[in-house]
VMD Tcl script that builds the backbone (N, CA, C; Angstrom):
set m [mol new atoms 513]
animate dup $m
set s [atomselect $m all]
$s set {name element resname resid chain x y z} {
  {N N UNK 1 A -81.293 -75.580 66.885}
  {CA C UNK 1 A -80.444 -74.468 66.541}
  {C C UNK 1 A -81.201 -73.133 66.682}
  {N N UNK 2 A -82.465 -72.934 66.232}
  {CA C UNK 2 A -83.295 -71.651 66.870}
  {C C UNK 2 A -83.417 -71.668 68.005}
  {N N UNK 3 A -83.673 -72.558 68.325}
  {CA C UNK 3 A -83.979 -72.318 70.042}
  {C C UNK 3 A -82.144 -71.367 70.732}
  {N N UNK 4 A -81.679 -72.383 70.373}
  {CA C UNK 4 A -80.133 -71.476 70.611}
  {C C UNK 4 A -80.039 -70.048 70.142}
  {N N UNK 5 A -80.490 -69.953 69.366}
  {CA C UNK 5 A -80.001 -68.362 68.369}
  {C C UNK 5 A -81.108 -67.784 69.499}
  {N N UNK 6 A -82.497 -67.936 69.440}
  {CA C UNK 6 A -83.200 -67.204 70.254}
  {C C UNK 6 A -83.063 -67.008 71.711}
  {N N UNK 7 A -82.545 -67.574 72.087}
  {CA C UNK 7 A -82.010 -67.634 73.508}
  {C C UNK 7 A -81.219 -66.554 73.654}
  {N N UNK 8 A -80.175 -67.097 73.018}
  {CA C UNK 8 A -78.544 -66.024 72.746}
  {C C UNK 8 A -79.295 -64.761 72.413}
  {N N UNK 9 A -80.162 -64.107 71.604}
  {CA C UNK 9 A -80.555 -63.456 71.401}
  {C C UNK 9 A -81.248 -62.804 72.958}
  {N N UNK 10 A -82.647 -63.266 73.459}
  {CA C UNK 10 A -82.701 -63.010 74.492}
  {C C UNK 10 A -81.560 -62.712 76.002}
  {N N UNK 11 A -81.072 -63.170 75.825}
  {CA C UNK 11 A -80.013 -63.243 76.392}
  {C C UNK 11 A -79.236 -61.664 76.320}
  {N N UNK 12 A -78.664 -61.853 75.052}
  {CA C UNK 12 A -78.057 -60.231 74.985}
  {C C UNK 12 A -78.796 -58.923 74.992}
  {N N UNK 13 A -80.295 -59.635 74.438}
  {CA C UNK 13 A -81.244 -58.006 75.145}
  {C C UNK 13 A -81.424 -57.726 76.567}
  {N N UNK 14 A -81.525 -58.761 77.119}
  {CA C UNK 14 A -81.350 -58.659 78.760}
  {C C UNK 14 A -79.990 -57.835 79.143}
  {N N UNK 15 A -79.197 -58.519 78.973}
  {CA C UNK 15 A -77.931 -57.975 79.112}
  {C C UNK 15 A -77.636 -56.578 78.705}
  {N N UNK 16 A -78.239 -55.989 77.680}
  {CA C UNK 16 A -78.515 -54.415 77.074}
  {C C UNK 16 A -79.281 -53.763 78.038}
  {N N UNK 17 A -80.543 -54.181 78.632}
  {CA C UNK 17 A -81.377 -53.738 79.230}
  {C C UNK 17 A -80.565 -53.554 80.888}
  {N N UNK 18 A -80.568 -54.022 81.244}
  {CA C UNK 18 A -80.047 -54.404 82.626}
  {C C UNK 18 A -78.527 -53.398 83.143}
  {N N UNK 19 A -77.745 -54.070 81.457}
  {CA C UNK 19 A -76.354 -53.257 82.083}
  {C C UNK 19 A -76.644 -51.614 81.463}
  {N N UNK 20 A -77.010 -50.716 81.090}
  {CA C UNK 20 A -77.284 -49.781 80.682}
  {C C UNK 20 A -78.545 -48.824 82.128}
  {N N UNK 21 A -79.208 -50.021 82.751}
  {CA C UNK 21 A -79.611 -49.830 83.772}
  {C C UNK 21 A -78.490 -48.620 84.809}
  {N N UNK 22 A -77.237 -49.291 85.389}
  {CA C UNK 22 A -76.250 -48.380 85.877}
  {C C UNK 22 A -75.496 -47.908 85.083}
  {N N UNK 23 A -75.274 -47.366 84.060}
  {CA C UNK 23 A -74.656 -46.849 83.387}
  {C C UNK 23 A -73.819 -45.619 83.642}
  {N N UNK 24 A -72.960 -45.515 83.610}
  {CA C UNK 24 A -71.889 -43.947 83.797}
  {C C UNK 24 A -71.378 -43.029 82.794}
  {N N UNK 25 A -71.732 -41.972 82.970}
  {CA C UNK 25 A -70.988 -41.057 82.091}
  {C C UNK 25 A -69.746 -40.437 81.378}
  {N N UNK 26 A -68.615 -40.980 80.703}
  {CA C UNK 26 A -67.525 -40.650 80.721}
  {C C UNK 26 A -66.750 -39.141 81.466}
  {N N UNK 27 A -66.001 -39.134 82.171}
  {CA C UNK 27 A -65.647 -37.971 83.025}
  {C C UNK 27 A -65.507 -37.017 82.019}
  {N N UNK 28 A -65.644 -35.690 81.687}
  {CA C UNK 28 A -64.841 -34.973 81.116}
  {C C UNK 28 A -63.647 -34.664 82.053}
  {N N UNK 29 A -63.399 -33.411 81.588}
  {CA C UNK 29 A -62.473 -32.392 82.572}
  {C C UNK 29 A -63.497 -31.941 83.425}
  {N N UNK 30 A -62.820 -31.172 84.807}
  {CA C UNK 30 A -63.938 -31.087 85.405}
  {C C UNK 30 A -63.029 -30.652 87.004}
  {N N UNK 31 A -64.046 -29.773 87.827}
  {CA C UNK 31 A -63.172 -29.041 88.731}
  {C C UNK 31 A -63.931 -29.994 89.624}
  {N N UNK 32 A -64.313 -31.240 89.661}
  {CA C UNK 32 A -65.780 -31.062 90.777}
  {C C UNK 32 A -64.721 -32.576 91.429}
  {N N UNK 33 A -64.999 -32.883 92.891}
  {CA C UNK 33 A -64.267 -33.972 94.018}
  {C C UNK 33 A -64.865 -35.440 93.117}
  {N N UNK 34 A -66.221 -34.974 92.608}
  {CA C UNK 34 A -67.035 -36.720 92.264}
  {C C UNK 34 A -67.514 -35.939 90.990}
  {N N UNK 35 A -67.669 -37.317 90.343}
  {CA C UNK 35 A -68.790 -37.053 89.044}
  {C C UNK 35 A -69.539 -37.868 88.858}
  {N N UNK 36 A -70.877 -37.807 88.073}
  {CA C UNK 36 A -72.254 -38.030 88.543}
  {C C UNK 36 A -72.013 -39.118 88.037}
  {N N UNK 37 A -72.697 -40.111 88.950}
  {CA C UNK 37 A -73.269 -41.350 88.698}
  {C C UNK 37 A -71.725 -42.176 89.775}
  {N N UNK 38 A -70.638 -41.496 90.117}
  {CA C UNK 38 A -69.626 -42.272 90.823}
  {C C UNK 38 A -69.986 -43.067 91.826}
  {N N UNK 39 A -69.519 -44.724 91.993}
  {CA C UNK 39 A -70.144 -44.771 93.391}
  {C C UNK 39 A -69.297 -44.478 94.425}
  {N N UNK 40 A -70.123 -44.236 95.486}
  {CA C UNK 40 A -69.544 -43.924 96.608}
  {C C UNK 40 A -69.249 -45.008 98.164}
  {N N UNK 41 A -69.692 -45.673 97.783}
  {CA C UNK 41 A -69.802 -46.622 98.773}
  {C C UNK 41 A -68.698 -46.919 99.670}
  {N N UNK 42 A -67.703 -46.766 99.247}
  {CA C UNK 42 A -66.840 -46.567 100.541}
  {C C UNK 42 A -65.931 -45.275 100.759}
  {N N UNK 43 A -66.439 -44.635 100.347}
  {CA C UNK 43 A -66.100 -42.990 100.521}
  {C C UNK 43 A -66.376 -42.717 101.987}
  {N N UNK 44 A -65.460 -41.564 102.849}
  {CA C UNK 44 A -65.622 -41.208 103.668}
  {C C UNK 44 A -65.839 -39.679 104.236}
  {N N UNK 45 A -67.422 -39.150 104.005}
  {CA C UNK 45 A -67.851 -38.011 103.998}
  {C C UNK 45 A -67.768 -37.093 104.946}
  {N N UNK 46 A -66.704 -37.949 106.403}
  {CA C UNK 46 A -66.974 -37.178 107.517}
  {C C UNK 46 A -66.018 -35.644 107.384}
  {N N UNK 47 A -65.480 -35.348 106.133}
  {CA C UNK 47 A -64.996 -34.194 105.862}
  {C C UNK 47 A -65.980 -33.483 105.379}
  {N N UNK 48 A -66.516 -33.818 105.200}
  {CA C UNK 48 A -67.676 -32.890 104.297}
  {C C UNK 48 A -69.123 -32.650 105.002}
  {N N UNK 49 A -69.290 -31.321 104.920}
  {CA C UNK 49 A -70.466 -30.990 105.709}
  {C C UNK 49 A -71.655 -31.187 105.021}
  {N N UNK 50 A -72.771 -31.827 106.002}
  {CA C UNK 50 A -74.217 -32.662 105.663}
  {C C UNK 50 A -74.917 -31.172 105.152}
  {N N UNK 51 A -75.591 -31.600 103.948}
  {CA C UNK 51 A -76.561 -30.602 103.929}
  {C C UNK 51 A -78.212 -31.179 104.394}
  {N N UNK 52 A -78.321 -30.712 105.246}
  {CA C UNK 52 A -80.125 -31.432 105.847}
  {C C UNK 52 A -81.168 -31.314 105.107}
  {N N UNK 53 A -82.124 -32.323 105.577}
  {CA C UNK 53 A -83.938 -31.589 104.687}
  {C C UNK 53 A -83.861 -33.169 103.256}
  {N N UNK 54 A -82.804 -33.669 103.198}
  {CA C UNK 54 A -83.455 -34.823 102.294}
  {C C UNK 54 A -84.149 -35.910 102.667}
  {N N UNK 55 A -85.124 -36.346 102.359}
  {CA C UNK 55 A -85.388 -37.852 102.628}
  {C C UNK 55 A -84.821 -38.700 101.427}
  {N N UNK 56 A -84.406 -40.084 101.982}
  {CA C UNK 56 A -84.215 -41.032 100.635}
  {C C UNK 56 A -82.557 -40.751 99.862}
  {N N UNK 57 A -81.442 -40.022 101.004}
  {CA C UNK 57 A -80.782 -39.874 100.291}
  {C C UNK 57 A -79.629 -38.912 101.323}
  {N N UNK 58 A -78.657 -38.784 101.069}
  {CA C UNK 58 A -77.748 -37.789 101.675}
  {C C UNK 58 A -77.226 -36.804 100.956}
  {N N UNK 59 A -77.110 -35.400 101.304}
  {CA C UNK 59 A -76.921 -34.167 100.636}
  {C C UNK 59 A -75.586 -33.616 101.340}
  {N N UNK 60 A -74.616 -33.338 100.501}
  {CA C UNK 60 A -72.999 -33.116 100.699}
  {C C UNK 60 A -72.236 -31.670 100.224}
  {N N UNK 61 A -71.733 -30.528 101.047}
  {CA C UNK 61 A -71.194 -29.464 100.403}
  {C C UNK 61 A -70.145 -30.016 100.302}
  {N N UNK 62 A -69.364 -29.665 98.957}
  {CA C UNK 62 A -68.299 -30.171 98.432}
  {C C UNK 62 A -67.264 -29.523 99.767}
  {N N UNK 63 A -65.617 -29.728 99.735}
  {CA C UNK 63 A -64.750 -29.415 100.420}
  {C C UNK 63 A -64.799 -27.996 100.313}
  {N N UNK 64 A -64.380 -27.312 101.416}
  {CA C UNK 64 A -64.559 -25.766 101.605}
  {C C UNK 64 A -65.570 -25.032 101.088}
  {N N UNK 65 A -66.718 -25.702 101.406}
  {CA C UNK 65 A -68.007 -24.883 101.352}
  {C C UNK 65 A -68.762 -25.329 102.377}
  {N N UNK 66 A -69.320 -24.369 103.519}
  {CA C UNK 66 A -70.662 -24.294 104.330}
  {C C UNK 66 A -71.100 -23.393 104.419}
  {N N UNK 67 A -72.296 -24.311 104.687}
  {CA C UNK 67 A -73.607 -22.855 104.365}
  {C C UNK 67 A -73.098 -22.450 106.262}
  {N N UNK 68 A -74.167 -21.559 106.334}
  {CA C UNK 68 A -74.758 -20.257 107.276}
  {C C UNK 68 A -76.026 -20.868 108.139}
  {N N UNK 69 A -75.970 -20.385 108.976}
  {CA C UNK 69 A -77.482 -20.943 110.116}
  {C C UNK 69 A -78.136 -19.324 109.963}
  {N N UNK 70 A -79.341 -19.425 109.587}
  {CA C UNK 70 A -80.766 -18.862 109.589}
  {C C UNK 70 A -81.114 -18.164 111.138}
  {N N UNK 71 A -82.111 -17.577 110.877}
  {CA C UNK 71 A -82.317 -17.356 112.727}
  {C C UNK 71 A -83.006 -18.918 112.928}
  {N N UNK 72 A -83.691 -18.763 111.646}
  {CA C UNK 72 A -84.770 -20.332 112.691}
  {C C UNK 72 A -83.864 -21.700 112.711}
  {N N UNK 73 A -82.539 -21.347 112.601}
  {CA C UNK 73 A -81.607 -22.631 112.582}
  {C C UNK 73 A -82.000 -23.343 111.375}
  {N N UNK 74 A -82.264 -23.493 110.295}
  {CA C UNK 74 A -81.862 -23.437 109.107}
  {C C UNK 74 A -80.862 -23.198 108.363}
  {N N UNK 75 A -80.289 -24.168 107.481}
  {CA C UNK 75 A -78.856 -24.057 106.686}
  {C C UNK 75 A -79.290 -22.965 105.480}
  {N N UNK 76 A -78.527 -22.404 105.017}
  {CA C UNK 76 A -78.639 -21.052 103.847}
  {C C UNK 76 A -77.030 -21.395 103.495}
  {N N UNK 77 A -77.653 -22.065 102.063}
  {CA C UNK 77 A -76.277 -22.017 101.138}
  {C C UNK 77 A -75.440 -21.160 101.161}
  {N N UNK 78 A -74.131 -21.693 101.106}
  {CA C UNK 78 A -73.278 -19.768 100.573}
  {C C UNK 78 A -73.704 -19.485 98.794}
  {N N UNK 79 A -73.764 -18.561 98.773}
  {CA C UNK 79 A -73.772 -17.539 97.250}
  {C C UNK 79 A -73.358 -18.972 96.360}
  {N N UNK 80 A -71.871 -19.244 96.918}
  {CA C UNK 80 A -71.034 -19.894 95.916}
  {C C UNK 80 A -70.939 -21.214 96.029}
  {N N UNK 81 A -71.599 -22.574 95.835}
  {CA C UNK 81 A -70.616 -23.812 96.332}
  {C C UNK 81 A -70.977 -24.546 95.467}
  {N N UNK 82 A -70.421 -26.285 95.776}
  {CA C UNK 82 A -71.160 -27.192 94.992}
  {C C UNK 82 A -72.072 -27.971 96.062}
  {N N UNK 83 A -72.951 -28.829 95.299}
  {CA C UNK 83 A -73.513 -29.719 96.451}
  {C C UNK 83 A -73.726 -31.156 95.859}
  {N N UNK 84 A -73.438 -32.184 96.601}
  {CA C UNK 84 A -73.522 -33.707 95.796}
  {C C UNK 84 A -75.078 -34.493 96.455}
  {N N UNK 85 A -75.452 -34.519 96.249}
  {CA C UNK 85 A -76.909 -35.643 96.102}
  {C C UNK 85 A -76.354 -37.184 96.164}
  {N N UNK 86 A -76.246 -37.929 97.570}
  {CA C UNK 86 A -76.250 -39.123 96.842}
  {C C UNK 86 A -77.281 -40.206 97.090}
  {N N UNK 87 A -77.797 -41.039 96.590}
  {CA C UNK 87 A -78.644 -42.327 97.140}
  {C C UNK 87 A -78.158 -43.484 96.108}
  {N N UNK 88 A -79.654 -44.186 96.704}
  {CA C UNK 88 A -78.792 -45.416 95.800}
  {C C UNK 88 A -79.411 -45.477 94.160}
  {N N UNK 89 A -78.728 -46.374 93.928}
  {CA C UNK 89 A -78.367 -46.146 91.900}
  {C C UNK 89 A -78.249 -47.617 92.102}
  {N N UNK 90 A -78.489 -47.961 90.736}
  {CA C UNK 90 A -79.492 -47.496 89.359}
  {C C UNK 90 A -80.849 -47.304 89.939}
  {N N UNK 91 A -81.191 -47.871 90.878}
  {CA C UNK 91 A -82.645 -47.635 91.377}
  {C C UNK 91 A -82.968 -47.676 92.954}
  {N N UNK 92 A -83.899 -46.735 93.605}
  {CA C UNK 92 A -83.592 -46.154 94.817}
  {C C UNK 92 A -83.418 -48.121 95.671}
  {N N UNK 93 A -83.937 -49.110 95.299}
  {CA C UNK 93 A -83.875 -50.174 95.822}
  {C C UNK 93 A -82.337 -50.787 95.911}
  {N N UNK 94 A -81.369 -50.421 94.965}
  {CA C UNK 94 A -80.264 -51.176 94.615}
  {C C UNK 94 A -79.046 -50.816 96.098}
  {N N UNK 95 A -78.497 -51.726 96.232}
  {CA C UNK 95 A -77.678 -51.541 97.798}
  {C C UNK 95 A -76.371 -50.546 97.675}
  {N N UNK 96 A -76.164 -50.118 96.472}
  {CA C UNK 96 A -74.561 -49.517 96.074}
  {C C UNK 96 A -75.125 -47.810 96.378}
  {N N UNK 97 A -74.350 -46.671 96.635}
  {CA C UNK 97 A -74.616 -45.579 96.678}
  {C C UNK 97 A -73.844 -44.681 95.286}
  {N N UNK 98 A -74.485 -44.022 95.317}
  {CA C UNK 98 A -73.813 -42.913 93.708}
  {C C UNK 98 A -74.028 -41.616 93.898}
  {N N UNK 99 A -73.374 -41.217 93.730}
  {CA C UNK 99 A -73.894 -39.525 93.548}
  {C C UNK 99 A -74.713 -39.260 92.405}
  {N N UNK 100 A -75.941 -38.972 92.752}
  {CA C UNK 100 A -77.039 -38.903 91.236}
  {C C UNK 100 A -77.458 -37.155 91.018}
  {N N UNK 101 A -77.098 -36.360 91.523}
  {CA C UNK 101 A -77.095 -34.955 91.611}
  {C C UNK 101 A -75.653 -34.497 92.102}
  {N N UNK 102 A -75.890 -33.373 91.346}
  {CA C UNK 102 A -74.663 -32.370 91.382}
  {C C UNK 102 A -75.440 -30.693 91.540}
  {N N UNK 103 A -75.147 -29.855 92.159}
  {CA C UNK 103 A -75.729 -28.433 92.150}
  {C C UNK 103 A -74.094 -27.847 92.201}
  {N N UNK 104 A -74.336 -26.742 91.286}
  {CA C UNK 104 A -73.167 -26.065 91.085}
  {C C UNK 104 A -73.583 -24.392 91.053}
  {N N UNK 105 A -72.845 -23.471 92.175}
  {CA C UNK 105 A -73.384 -22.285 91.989}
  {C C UNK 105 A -71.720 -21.527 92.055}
  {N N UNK 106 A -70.974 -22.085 92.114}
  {CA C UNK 106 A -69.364 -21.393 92.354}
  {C C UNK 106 A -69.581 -21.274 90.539}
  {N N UNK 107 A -68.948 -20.172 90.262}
  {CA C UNK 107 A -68.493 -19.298 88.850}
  {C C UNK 107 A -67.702 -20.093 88.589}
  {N N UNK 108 A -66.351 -20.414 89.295}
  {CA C UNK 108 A -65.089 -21.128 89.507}
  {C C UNK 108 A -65.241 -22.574 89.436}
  {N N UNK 109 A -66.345 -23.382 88.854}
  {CA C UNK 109 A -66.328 -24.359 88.812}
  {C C UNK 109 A -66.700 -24.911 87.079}
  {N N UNK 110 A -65.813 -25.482 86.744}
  {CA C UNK 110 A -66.178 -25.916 85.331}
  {C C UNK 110 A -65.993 -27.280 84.744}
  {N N UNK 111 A -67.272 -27.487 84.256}
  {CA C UNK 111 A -67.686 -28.954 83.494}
  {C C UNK 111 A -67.524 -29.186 82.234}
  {N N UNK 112 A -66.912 -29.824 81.520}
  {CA C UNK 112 A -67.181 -29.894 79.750}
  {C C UNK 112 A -66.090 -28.216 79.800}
  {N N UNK 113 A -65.715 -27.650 80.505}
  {CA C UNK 113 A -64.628 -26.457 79.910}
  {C C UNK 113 A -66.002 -25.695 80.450}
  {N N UNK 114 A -66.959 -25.342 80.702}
  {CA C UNK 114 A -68.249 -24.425 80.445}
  {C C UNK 114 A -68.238 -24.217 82.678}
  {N N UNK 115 A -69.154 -22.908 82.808}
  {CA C UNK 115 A -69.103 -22.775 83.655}
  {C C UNK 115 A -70.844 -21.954 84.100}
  {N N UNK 116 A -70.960 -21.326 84.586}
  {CA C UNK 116 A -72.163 -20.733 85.035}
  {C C UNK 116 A -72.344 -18.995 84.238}
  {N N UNK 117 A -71.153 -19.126 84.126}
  {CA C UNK 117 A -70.854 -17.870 83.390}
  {C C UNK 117 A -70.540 -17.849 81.596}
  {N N UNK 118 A -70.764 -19.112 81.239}
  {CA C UNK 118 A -70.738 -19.687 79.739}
  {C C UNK 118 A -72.247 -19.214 79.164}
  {N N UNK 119 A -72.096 -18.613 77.878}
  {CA C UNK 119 A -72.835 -18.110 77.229}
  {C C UNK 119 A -73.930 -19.539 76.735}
  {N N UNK 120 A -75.420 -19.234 76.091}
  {CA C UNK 120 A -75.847 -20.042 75.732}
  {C C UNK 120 A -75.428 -20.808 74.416}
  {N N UNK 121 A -75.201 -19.908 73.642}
  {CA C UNK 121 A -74.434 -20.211 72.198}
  {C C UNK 121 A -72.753 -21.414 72.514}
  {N N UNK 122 A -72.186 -20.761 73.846}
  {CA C UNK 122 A -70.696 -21.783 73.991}
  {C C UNK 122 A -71.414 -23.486 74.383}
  {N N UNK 123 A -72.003 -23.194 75.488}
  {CA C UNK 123 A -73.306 -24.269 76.424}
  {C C UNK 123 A -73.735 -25.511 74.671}
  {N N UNK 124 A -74.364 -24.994 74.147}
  {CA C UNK 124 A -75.345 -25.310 73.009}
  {C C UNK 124 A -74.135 -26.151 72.057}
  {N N UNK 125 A -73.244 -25.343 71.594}
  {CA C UNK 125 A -72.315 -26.079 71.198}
  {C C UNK 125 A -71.038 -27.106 71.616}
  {N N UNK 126 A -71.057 -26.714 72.466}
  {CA C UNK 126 A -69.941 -27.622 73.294}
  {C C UNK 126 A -70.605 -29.032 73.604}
  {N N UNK 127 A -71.746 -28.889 74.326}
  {CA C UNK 127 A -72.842 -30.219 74.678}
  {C C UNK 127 A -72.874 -31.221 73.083}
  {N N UNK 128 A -73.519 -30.171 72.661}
  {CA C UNK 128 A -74.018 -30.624 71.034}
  {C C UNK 128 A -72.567 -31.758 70.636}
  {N N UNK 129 A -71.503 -30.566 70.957}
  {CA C UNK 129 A -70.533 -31.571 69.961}
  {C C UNK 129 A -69.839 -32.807 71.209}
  {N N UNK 130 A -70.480 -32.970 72.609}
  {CA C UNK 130 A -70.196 -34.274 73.644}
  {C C UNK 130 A -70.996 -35.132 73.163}
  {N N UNK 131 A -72.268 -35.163 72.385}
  {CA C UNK 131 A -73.159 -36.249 72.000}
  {C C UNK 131 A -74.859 -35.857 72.616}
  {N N UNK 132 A -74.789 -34.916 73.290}
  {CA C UNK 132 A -76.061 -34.509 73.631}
  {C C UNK 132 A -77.140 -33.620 73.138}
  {N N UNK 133 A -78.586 -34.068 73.534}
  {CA C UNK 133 A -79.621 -33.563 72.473}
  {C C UNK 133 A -79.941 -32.318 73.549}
  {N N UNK 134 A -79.488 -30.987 72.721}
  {CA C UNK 134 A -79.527 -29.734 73.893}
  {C C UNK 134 A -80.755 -28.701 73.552}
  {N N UNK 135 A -81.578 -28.452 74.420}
  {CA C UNK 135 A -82.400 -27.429 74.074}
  {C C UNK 135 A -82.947 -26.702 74.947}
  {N N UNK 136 A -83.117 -25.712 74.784}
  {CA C UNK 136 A -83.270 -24.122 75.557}
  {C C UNK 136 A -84.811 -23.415 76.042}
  {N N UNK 137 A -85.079 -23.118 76.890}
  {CA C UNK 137 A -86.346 -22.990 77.391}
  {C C UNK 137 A -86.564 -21.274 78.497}
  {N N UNK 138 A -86.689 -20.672 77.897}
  {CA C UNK 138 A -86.681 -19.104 78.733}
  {C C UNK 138 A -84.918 -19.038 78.899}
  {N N UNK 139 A -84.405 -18.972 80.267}
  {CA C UNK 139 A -83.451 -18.765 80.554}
  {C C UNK 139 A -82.524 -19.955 80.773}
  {N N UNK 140 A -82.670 -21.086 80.490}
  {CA C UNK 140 A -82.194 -22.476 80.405}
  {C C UNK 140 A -81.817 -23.227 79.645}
  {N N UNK 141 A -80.803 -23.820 79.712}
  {CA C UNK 141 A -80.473 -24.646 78.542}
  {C C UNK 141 A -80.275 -25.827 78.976}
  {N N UNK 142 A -81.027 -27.511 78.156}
  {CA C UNK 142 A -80.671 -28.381 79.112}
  {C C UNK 142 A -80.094 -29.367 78.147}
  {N N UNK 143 A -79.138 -30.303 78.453}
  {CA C UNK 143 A -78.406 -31.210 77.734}
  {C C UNK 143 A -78.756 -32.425 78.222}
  {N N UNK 144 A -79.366 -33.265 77.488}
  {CA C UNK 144 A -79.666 -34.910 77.792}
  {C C UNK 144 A -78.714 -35.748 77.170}
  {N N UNK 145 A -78.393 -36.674 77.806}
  {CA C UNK 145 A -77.459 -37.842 77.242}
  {C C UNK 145 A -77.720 -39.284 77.623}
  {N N UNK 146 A -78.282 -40.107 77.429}
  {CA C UNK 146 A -78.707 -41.526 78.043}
  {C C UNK 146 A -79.798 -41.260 79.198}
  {N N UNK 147 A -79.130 -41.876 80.085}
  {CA C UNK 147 A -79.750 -41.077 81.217}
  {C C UNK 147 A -79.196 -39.833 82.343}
  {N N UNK 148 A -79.103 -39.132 81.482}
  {CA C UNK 148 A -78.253 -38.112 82.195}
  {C C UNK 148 A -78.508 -36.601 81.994}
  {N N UNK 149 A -78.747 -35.378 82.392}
  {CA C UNK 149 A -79.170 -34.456 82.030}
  {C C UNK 149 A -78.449 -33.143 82.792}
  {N N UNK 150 A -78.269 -32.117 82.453}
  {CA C UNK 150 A -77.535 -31.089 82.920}
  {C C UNK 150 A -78.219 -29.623 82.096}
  {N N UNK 151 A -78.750 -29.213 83.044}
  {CA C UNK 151 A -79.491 -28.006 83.148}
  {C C UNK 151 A -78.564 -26.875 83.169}
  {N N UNK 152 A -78.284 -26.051 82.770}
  {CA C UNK 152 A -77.587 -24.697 82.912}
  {C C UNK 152 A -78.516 -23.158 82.623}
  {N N UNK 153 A -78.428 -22.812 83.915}
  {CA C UNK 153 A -79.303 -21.377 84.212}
  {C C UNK 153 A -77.942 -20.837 84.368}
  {N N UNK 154 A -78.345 -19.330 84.518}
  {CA C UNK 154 A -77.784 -18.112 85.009}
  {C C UNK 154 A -76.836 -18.038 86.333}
  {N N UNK 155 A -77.772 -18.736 86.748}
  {CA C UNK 155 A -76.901 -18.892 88.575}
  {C C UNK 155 A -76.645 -20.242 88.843}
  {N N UNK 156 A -76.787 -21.320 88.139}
  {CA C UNK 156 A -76.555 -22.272 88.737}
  {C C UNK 156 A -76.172 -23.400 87.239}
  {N N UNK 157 A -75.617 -24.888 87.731}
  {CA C UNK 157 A -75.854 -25.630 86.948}
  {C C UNK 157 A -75.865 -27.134 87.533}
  {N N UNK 158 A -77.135 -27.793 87.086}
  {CA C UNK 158 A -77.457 -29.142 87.858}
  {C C UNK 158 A -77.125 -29.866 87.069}
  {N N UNK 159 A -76.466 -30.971 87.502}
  {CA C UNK 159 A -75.995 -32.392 86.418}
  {C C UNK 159 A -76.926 -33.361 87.463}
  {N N UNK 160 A -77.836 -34.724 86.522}
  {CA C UNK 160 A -78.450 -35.681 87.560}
  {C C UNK 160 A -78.080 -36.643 86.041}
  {N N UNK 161 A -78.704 -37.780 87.500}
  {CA C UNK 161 A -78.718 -39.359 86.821}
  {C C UNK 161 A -80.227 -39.523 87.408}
  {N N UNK 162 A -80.368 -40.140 85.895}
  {CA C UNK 162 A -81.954 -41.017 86.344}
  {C C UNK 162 A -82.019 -42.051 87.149}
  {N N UNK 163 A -82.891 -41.672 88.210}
  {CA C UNK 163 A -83.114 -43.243 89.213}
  {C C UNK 163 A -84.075 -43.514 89.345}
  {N N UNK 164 A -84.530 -44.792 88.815}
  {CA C UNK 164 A -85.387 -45.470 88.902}
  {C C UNK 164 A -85.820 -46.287 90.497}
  {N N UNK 165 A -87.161 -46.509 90.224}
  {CA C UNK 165 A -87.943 -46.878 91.693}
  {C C UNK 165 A -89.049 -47.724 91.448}
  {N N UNK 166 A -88.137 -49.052 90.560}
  {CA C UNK 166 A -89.117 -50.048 90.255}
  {C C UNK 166 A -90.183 -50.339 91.370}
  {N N UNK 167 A -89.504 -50.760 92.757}
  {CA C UNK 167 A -90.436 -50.964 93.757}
  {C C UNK 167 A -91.525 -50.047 94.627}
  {N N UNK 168 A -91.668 -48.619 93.342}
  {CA C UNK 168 A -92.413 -47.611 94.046}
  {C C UNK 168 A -92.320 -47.669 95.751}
  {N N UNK 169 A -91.036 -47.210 96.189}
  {CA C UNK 169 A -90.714 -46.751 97.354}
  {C C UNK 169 A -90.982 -45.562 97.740}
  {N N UNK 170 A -92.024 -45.375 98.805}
  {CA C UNK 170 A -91.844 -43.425 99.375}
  {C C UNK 170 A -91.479 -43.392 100.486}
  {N N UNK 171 A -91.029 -42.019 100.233}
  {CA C UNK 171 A -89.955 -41.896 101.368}
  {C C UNK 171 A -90.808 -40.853 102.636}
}
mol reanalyze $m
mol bondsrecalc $m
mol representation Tube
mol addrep $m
């Protein structure tokens, strides 16, 4: 009968460990095409323009945003857009794709009700009362939740998912 209980026991810590591994964030409201951690795997990006320069991953301007060519042929964001990050999730080894980054520089785009133009005091409380441990650093405020984190500056705001790289892969 211990041997059973300890098992079962083992058993459900595995199962804690493992499924919490991919874990997702409940959507709020939210102006954005994907939200972090979605998979993507059979999504079809050929609407959406590549942003170049990643290794280990594909970089996406949301719908009606492209950047600008540089003289040296280089992409230059517009002022305003979003951008999606995706690779693979829960860990760069796993075969499924997710969007694990979000970059947000459009004013006009809002997460949790909050936007780029949300005060630190609205930011601080709004997070606070989603379940997240929020704290502020010069001009930044960042909100952690499991594995999940969302940075809000002045000009911008990044939402990511932690990905792990058990098999120390470089890219």
């Amino acid at each position: 009968m211990k041997r059973i209980i300890f098992a079962l026991l083992i058993f459900a810590l595995c199962m804690t460990v493992f499924s919490s591994c991919g874990r997702r964030l409940s959507a709020p409201e939210h102006d954005l095409e994907f939200w972090i951690a979605e998979n993507v795997d059979d999504f079809d990006f050929s609407n959406h323009q590549p942003k170049y320069g990643i290794m280990g991953g594909w970089e996406y301007y949301g719908i009606g945003y492209a950047p600008t060519l540089g003289e040296d042929g280089q992409q230059i964001d517009p002022e305003h857009c979003v951008i999606y990050t995706v690779t693979n999730y829960p860990d760069y080894s796993s075969n499924s794709r997710h969007v694990t980054r979000i970059e947000i520089t459009d004013p006009a785009v809002r997460v949790y009700g909050l936007s780029i133009s949300s005060t630190a005091e609205e930011i601080k409380r709004i997070m606070t009362a989603e379940g997240f441990t929020v704290t502020e650093s010069g001009t930044a405020v960042r909100a952690e939740r499991d594995k999940f984190r969302f940075t809000f500056s002045k000009d911008k705001i990044t939402i990511s998912a932690e990905v792990t790289n058990n098999l120390g892969i470089v890219y």
